[in-house]
Residue, then its C-alpha position, 0 to 999 in steps of 0.5 A: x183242196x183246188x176249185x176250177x172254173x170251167x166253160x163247155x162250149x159245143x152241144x152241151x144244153x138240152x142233152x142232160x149235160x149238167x145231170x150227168x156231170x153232177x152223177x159224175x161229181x159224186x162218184x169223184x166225191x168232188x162238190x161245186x155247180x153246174x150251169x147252163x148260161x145264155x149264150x149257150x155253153x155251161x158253167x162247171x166249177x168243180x171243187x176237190x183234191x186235185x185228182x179227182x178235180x182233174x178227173x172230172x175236168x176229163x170227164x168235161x171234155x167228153x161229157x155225157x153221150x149226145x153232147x159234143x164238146x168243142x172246147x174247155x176253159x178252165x181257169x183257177x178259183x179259191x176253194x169254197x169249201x162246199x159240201x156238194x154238187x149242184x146243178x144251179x139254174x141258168x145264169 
C-alpha cells in the first residue's frame, strides 16, 4: 500500500470536484480525502495499491467535467491504512 498527497489548483471548488473524486475512488477501491482549502485548490490524499493510486492521481489531472485543472502536486506520505474515501470539510 502507497498514500499520496495531492494539491489541485485551477477551477477545482464549486464544481462537484471533491464528489466526483470520491465516486472515482471507489470505483478504484482506493481510500483517503478530499478537501476544498482556503486558497482556493483541493486537497486529495488518496491511499492504495500503486496502480490504482496512480490511476487516480490520472483522474486528478483531468478531474470531473467543468473544472479545469491547471496543475498537481503530488508528494509522498506513510499509509494510514483507511478503510474509505471521504470528502472532508474545507480546511
Amino acid at each position: 500500500m502507497i498514500r499520496r498527497h495531492a494539491i489541485v489548483t485551477g477551477t477545482v471548488q464549486g464544481v462537484g470536484f471533491r464528489w466526483s473524486a470520491r465516486e472515482m475512488a471507489h470505483r478504484l477501491d482506493v481510500s483517503g480525502f478530499a478537501r476544498n482549502r482556503l486558497d482556493g485548490t483541493v486537497e486529495v490524499e488518496v491511499e492504495g495499491e500503486p496502480e490504482e493510486v496512480d490511476r487516480m492521481l490520472g483522474w486528478l489531472r483531468t478531474g470531473p467535467p467543468g473544472c479545469r485543472v491547471e496543475s498537481v502536486t503530488v508528494t509522498e506520505v506513510a499509509a494510514l491504512g483507511e478503510d474509505a474515501f471521504r470528502v472532508r470539510e474545507t480546511q
